[in-house]
OpenMM code with the backbone's topology and positions (N, CA, C; nanometers):
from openmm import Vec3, app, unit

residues = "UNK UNK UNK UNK UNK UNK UNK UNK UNK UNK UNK UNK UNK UNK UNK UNK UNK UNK UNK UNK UNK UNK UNK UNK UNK UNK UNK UNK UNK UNK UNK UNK UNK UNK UNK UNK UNK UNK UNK UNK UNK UNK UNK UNK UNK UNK UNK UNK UNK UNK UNK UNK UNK UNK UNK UNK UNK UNK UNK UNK UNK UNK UNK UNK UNK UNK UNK UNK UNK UNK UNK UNK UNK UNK UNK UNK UNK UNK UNK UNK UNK UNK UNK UNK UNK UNK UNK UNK UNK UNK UNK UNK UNK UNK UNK UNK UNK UNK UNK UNK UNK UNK UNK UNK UNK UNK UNK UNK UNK UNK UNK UNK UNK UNK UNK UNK UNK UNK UNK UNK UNK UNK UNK UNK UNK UNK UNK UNK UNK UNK UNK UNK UNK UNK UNK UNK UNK UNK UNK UNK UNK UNK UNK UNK UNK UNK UNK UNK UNK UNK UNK UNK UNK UNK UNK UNK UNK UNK UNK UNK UNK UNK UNK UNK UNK UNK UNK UNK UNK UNK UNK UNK UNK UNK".split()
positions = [
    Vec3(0.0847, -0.1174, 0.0000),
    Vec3(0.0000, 0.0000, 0.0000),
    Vec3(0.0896, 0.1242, 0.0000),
    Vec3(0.0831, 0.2137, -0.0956),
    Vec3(0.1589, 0.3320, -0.0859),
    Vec3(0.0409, 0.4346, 0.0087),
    Vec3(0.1779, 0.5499, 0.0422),
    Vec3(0.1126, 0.6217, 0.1126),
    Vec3(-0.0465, 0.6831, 0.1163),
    Vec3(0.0105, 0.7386, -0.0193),
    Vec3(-0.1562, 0.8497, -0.0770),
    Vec3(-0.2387, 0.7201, -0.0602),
    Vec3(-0.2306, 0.6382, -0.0399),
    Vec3(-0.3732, 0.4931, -0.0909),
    Vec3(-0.4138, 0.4579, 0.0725),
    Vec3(-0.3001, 0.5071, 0.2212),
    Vec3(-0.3679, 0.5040, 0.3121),
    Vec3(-0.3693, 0.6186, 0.3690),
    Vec3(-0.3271, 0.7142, 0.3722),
    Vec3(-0.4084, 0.9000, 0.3588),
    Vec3(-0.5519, 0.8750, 0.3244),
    Vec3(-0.5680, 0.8443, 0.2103),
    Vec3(-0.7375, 0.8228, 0.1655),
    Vec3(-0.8205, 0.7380, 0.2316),
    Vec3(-0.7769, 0.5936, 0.2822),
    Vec3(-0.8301, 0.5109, 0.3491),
    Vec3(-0.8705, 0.5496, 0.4906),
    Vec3(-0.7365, 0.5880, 0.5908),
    Vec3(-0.7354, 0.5915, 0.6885),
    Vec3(-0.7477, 0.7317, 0.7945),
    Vec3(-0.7291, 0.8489, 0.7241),
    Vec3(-0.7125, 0.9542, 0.7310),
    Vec3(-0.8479, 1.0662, 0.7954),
    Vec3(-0.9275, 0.9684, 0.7269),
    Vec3(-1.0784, 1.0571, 0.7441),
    Vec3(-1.1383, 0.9910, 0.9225),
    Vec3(-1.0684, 0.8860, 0.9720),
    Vec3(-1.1105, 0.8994, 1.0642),
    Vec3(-1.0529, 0.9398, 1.2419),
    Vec3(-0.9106, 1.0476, 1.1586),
    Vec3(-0.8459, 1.0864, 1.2742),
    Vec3(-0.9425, 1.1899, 1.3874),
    Vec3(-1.0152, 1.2672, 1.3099),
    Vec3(-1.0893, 1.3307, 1.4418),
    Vec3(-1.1863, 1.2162, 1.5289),
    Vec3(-1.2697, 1.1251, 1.4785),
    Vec3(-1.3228, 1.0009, 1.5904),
    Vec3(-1.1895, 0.9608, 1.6877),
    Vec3(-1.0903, 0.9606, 1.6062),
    Vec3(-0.9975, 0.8744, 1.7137),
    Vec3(-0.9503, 0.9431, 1.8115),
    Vec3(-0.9403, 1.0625, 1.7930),
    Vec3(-0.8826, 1.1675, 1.8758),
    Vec3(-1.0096, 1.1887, 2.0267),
    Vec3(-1.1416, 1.2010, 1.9305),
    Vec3(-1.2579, 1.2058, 2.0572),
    Vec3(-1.2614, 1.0806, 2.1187),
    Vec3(-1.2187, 0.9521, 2.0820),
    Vec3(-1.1764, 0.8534, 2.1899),
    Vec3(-1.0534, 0.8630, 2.2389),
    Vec3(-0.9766, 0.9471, 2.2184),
    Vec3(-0.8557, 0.8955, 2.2863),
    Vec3(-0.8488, 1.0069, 2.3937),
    Vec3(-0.9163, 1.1297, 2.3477),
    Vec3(-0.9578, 1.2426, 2.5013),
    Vec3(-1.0136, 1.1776, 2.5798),
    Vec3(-1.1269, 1.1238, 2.5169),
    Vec3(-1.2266, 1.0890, 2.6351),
    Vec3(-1.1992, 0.9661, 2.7271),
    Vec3(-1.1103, 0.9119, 2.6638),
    Vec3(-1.0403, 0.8048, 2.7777),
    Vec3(-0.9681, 0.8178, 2.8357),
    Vec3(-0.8533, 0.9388, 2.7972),
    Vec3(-0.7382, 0.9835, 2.8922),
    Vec3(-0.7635, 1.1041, 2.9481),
    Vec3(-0.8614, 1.1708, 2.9048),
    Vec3(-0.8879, 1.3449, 2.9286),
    Vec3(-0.7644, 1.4557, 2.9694),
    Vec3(-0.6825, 1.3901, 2.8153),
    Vec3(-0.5750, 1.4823, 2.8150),
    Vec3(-0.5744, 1.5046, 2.6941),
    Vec3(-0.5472, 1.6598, 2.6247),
    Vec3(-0.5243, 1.6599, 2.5042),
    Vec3(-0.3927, 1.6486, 2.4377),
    Vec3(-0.2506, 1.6551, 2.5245),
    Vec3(-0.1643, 1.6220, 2.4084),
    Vec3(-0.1325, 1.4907, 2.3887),
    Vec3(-0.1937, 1.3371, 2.5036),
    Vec3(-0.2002, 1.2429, 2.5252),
    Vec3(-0.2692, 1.2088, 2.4138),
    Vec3(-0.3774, 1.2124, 2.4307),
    Vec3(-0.5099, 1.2340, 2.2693),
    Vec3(-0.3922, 1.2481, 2.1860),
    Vec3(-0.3582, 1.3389, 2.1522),
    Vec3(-0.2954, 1.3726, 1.9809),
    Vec3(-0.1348, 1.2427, 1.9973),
    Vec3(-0.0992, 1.2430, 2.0771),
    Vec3(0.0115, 1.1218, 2.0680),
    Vec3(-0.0198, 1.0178, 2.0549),
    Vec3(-0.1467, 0.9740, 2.1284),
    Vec3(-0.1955, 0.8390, 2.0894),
    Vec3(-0.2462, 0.7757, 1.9427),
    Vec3(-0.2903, 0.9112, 1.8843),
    Vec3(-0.3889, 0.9240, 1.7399),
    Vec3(-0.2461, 0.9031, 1.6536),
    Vec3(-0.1436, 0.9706, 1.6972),
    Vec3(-0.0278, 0.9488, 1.6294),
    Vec3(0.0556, 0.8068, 1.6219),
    Vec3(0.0564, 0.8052, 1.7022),
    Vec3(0.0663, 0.6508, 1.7681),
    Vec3(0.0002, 0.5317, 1.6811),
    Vec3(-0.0894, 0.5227, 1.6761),
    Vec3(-0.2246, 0.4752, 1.6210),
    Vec3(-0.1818, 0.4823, 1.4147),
    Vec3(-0.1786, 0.6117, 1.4211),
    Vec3(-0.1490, 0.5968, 1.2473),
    Vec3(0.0366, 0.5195, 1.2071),
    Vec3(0.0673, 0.5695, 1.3205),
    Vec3(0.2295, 0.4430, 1.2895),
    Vec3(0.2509, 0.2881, 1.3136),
    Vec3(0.0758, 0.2714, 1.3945),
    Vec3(0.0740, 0.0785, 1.4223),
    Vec3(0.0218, 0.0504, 1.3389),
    Vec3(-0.0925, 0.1429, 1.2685),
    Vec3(-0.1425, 0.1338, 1.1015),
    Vec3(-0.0297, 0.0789, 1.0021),
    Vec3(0.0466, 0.1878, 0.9811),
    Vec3(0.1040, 0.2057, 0.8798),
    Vec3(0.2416, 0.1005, 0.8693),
    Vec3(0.2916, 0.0297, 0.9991),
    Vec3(0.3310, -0.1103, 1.0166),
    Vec3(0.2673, -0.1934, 0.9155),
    Vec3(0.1047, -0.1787, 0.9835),
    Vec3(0.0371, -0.3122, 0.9225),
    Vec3(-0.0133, -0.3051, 0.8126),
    Vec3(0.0474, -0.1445, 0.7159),
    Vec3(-0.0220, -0.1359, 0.5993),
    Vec3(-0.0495, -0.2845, 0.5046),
    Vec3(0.0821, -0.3907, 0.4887),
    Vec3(0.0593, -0.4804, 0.3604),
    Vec3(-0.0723, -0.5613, 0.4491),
    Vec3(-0.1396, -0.5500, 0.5484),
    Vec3(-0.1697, -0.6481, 0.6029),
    Vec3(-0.3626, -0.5764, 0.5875),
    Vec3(-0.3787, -0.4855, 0.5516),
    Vec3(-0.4906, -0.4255, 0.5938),
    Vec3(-0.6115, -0.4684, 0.5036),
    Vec3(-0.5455, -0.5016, 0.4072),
    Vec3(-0.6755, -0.5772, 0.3135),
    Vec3(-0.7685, -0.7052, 0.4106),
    Vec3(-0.6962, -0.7365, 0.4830),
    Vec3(-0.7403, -0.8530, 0.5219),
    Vec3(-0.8346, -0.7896, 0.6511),
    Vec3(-0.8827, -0.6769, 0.6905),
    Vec3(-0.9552, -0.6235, 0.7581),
    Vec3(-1.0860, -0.5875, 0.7037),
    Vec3(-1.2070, -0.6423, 0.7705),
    Vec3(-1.3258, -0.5783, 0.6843),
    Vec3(-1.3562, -0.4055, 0.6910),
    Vec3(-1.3188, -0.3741, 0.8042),
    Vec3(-1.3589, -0.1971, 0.8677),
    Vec3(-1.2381, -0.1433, 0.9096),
    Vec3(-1.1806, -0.0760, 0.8058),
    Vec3(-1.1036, -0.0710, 0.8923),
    Vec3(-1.1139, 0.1095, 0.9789),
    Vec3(-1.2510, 0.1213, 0.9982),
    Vec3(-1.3071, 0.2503, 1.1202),
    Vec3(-1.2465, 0.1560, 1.2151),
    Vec3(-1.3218, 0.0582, 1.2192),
    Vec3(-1.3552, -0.0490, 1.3383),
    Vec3(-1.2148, -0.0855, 1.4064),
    Vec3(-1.0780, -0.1444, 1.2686),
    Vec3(-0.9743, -0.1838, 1.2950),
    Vec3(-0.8705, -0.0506, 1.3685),
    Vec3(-0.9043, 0.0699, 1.3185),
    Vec3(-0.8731, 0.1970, 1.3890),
    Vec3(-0.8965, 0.2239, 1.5223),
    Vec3(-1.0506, 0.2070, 1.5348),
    Vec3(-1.0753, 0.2580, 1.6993),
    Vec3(-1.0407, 0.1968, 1.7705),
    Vec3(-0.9964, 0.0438, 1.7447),
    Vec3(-0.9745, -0.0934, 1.8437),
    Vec3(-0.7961, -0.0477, 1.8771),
    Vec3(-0.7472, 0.0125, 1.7916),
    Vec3(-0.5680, 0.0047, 1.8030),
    Vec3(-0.6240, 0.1537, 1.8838),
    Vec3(-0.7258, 0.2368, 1.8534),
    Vec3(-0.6676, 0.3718, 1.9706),
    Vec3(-0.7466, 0.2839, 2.0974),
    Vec3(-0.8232, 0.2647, 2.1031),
    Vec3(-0.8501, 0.1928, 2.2385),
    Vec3(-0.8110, 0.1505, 2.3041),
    Vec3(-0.7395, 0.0292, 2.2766),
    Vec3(-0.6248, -0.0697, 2.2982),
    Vec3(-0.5075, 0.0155, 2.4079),
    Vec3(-0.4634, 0.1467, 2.2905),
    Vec3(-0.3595, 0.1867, 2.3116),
    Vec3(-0.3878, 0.2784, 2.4462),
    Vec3(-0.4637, 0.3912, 2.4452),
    Vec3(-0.5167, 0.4468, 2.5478),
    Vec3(-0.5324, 0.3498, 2.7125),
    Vec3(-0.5943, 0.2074, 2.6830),
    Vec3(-0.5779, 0.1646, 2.7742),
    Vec3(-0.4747, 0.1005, 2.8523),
    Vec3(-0.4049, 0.0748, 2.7564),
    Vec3(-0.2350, 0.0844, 2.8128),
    Vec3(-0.1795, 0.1708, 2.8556),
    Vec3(-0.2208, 0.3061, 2.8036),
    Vec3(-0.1598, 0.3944, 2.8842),
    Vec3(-0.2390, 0.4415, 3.0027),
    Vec3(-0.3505, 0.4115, 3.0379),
    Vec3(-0.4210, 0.4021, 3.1702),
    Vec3(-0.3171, 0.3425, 3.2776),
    Vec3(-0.3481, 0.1825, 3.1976),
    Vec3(-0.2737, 0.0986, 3.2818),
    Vec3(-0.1548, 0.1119, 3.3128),
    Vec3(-0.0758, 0.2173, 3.2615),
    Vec3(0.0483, 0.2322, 3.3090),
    Vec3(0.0256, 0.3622, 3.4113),
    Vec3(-0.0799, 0.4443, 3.3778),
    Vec3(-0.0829, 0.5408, 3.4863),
    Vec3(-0.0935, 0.5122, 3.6207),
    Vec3(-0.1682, 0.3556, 3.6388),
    Vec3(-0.2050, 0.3172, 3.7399),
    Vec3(-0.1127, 0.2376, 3.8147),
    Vec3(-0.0406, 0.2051, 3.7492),
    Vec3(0.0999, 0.1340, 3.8037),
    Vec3(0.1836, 0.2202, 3.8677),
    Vec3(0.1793, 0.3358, 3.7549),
    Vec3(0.2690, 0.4701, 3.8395),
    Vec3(0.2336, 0.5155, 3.9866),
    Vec3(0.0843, 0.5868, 3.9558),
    Vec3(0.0339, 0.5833, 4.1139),
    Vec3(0.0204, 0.4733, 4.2454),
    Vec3(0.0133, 0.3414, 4.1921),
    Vec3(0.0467, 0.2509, 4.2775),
    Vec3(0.2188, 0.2178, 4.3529),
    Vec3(0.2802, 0.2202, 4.2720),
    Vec3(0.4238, 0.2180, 4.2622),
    Vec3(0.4520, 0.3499, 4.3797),
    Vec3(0.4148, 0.4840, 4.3118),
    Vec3(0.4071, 0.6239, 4.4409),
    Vec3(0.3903, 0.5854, 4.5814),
    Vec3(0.2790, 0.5143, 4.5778),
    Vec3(0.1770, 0.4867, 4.6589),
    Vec3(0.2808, 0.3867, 4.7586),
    Vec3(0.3445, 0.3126, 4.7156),
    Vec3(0.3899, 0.2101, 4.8027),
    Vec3(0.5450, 0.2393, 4.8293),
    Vec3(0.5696, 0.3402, 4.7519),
    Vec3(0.7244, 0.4058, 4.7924),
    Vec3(0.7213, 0.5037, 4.9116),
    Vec3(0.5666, 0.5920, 4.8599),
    Vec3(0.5534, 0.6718, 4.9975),
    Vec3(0.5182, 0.6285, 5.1306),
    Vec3(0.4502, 0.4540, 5.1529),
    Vec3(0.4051, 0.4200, 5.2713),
    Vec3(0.5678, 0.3728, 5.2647),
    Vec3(0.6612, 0.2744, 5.2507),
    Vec3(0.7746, 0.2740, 5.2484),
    Vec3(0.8865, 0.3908, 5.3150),
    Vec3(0.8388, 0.4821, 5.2856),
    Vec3(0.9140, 0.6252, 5.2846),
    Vec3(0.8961, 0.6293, 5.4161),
    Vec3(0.7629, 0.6724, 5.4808),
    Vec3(0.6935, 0.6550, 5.6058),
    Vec3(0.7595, 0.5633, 5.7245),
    Vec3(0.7335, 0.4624, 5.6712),
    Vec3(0.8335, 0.3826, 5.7458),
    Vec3(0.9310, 0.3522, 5.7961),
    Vec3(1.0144, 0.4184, 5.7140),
    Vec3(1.1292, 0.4422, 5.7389),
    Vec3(1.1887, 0.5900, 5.8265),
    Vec3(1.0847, 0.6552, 5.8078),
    Vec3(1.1050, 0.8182, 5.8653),
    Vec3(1.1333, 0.8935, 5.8027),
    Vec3(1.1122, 0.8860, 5.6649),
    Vec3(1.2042, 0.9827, 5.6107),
    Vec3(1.0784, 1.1180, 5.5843),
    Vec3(1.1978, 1.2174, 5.5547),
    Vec3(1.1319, 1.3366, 5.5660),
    Vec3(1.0910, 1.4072, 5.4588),
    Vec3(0.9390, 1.4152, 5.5004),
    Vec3(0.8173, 1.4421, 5.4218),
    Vec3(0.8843, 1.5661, 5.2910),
    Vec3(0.9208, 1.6789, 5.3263),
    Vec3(1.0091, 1.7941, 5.2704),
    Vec3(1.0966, 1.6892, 5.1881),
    Vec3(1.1590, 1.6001, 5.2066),
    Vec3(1.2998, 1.5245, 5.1480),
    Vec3(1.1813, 1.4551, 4.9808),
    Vec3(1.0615, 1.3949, 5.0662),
    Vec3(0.9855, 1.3359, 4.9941),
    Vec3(0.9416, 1.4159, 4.8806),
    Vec3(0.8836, 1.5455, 4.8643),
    Vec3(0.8265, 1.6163, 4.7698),
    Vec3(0.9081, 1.6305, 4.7298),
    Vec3(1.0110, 1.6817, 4.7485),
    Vec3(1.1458, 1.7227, 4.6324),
    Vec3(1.1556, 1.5843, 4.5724),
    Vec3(1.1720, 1.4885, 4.5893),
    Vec3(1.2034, 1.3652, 4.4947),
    Vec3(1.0841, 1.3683, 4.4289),
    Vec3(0.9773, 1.3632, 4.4707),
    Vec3(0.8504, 1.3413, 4.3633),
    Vec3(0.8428, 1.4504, 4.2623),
    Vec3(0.8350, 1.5540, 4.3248),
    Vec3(0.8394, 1.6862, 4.2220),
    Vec3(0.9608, 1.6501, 4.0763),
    Vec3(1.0465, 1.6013, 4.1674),
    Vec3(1.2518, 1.5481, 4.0547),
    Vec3(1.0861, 1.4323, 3.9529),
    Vec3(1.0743, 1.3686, 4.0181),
    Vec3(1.0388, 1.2439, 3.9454),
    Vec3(0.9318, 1.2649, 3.8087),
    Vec3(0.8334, 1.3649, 3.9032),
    Vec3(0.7171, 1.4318, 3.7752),
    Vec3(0.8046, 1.5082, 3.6749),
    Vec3(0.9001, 1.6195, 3.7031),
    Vec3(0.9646, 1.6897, 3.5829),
    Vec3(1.0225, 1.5728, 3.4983),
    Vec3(1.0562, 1.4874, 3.5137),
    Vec3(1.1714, 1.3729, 3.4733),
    Vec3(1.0201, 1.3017, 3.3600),
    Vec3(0.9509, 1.2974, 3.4108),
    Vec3(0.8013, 1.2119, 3.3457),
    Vec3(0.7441, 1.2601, 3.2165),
    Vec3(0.7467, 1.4346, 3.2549),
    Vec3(0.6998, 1.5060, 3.1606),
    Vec3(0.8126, 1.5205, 3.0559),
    Vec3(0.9373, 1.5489, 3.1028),
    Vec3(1.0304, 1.5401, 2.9911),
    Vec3(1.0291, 1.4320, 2.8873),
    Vec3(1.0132, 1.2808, 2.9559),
    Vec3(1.0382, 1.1902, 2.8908),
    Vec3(0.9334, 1.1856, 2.8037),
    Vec3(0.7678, 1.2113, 2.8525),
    Vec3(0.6780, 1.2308, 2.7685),
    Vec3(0.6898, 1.3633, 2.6580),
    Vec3(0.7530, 1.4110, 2.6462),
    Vec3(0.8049, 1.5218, 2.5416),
    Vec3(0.8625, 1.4872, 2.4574),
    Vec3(0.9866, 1.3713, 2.4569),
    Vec3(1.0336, 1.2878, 2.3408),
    Vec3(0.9282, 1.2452, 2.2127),
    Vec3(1.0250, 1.1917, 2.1308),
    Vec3(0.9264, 1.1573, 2.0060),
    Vec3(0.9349, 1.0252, 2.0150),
    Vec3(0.8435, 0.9700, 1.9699),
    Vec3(0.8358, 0.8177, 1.9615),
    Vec3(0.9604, 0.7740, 1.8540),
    Vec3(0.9921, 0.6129, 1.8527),
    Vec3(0.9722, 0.5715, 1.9437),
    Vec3(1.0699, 0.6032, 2.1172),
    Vec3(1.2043, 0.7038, 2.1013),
    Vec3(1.2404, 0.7462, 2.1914),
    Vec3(1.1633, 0.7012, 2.2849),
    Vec3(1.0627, 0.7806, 2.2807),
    Vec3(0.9884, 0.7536, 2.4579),
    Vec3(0.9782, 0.6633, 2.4774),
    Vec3(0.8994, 0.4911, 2.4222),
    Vec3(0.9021, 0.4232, 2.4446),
    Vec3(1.0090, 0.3348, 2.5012),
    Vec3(1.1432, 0.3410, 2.4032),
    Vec3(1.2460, 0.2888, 2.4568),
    Vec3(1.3365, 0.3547, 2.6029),
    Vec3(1.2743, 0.4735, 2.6218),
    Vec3(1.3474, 0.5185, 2.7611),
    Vec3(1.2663, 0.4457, 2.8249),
    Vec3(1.1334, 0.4531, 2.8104),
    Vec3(1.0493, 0.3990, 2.9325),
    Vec3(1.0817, 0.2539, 2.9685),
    Vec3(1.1099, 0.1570, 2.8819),
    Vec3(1.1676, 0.0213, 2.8694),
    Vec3(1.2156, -0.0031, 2.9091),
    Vec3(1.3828, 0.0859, 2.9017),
    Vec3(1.4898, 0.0426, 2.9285),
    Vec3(1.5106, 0.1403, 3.0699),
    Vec3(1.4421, 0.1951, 3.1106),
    Vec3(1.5161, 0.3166, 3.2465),
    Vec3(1.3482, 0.3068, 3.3527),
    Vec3(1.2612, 0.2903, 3.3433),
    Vec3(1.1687, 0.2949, 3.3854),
    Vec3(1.1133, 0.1206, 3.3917),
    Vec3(1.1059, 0.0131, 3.3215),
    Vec3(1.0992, -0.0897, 3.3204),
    Vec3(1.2051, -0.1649, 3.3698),
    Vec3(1.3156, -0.1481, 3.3572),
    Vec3(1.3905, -0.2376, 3.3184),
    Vec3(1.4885, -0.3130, 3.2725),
    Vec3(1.4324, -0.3247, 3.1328),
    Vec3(1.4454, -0.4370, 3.0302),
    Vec3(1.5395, -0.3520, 2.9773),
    Vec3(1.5718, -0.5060, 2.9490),
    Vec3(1.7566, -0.5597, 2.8153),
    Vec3(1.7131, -0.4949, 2.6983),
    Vec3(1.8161, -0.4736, 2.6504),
    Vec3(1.8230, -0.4801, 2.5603),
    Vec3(1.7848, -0.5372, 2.4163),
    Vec3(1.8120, -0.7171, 2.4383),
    Vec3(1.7674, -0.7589, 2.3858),
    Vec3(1.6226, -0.7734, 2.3965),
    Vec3(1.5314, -0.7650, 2.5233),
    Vec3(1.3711, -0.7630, 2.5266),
    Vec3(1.3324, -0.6630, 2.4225),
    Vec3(1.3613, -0.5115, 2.4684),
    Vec3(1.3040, -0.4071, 2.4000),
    Vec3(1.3300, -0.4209, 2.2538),
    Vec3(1.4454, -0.5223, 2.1747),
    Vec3(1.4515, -0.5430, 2.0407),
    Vec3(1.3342, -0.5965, 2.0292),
    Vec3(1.3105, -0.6901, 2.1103),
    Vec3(1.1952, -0.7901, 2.0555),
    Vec3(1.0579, -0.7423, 2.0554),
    Vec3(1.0493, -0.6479, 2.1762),
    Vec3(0.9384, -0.5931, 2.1515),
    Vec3(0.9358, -0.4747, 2.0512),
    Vec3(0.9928, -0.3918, 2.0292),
    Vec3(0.9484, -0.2883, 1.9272),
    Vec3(0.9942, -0.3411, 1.8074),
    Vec3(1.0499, -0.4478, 1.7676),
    Vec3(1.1008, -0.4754, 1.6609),
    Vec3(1.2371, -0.4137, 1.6079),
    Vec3(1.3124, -0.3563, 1.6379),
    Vec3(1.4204, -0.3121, 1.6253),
    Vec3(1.5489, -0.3849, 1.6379),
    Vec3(1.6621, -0.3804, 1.5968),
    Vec3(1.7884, -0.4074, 1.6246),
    Vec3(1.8359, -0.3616, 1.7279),
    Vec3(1.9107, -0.4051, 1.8251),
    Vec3(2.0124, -0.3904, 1.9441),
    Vec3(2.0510, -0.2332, 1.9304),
    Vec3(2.1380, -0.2123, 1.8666),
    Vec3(2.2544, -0.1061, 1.8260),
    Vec3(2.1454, 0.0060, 1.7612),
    Vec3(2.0392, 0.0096, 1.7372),
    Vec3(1.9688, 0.0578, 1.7067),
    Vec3(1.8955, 0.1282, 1.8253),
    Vec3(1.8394, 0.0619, 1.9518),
    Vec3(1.8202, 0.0892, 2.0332),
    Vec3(1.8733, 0.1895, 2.1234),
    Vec3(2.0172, 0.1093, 2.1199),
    Vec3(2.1109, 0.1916, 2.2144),
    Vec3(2.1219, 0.3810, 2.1490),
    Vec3(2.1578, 0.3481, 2.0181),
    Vec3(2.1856, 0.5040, 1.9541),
    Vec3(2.0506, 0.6002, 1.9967),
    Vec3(1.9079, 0.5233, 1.9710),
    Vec3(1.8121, 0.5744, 2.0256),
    Vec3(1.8172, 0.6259, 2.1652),
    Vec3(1.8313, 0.5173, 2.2545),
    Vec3(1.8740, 0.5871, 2.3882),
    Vec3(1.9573, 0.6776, 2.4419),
    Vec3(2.0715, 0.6603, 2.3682),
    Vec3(2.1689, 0.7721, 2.3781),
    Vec3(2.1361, 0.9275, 2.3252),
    Vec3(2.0600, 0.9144, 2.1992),
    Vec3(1.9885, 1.0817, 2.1689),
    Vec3(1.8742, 1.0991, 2.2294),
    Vec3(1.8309, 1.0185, 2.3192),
    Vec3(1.6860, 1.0522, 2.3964),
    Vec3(1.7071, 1.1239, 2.5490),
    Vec3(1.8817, 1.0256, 2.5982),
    Vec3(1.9438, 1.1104, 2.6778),
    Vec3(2.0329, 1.2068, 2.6578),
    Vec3(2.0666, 1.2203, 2.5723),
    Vec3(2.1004, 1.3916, 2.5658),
    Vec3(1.9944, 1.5157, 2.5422),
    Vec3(1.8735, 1.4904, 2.4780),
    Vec3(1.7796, 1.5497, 2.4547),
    Vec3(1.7161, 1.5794, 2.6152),
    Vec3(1.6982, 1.4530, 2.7087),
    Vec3(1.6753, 1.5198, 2.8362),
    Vec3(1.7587, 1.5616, 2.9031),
    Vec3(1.8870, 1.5493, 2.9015),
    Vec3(1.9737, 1.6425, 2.9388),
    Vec3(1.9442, 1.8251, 2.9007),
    Vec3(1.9383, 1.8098, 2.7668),
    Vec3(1.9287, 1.9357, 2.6928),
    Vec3(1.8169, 1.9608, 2.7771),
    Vec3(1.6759, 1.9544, 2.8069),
    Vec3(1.5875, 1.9392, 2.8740),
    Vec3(1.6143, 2.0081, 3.0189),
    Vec3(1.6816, 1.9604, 3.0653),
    Vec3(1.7086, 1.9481, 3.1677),
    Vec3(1.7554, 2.1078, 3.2429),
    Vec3(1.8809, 2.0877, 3.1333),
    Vec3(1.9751, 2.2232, 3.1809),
    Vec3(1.8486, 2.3350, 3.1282),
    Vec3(1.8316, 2.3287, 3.0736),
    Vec3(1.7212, 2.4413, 2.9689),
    Vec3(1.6379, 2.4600, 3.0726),
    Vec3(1.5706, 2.3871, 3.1548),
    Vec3(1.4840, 2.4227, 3.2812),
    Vec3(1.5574, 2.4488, 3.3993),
    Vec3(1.6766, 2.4246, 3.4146),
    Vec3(1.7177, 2.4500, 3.5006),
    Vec3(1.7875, 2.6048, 3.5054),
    Vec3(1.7993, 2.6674, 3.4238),
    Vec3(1.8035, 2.7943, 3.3708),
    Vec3(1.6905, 2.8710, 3.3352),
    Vec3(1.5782, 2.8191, 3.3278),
    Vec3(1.4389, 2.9009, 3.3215),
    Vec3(1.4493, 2.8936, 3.4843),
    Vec3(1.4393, 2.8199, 3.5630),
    Vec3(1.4009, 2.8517, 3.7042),
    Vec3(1.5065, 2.9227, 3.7679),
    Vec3(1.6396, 2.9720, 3.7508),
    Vec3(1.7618, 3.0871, 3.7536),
    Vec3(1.7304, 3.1715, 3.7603),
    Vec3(1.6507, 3.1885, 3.5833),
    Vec3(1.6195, 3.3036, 3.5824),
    Vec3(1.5254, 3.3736, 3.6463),
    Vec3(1.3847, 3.2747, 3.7402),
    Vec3(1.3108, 3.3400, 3.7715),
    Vec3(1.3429, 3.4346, 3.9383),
    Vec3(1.4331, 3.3196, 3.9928),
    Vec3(1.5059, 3.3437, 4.1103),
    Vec3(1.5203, 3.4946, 4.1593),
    Vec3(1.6154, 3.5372, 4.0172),
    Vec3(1.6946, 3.6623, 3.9767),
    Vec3(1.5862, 3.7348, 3.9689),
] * unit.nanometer
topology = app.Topology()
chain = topology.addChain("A")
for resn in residues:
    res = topology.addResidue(resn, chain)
    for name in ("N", "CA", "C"):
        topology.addAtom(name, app.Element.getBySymbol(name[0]), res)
């Protein structure tokens, strides 16, 4: 399938996908990443799409799908919080000590969600999950060495990130 042949096919139903993918995450740049998201798991499966009767139907099911994964990872996050801070507690540590790490942890979240795919994915994999190297090949389909170069411009980009905010808040100091 060349491009212009799924532009025409698939194209007309990015605003539906977008009103499911708000209304399940009730975020809008989440919405537009997911819809994006969504036209690059398409466009994977372009040789494969004939074999779909709807493909509205085969569309809303991959933003659905996808949205709810990213639920489910929201909920892991807050659980994960959740059991670091009774942890935290326990230990005594101090509440003041605590917000500054969470506050570190949310800027660190939003940055990474600022990357471009698949970047983000593979930071989240490999620094937030986990996983080898070789897993994250297997799952995104990629080569090893491929990965790594990815990771390496995803961390300098939050670096760049980084210092760049850390010099907006300098300046406000001043």
């Amino acid at each position: 399938m060349k491009s212009s042949e799924f532009k025409i096919l698939l194209m007309p139903f990015s605003s539906r996908l977008y009103r499911l993918a708000f209304s399940l995450l009730g975020n809008r740049e989440e919405a537009e990443d997911t819809v994006q998201e969504v036209y690059l798991k398409l466009w994977q499966m372009k040789d494969d799409l004939e074999k779909y009767n709807s493909l509205e139907a085969l569309s809303v099911r991959v933003t659905r799908n996808l949205c709810l994964d990213q639920l489910r990872k929201r909920k892991r996050t807050r659980q994960m919080e959740e059991q670091q801070q009774a942890a935290d507690i326990e230990r005594g540590e101090d509440p003041a000590e605590q917000m500054l790490e969470k506050e570190k942890a949310e800027i660190m979240n939003q940055m990474i969600n600022r990357l471009p795919e698949p970047q983000r994915s593979l930071v989240y994999f490999r620094h937030i999950e986990g996983k080898e190297y070789k897993e994250i090949g297997e799952l995104m389909d990629m080569k090893e060495n491929a990965i790594r170069v990815s990771i390496s411009r995803a961390r300098k980009q939050l670096k760049e990130m980084l210092q760049n905010q850390h010099a907006s808040w300098t300046d406000q100091i001043k």
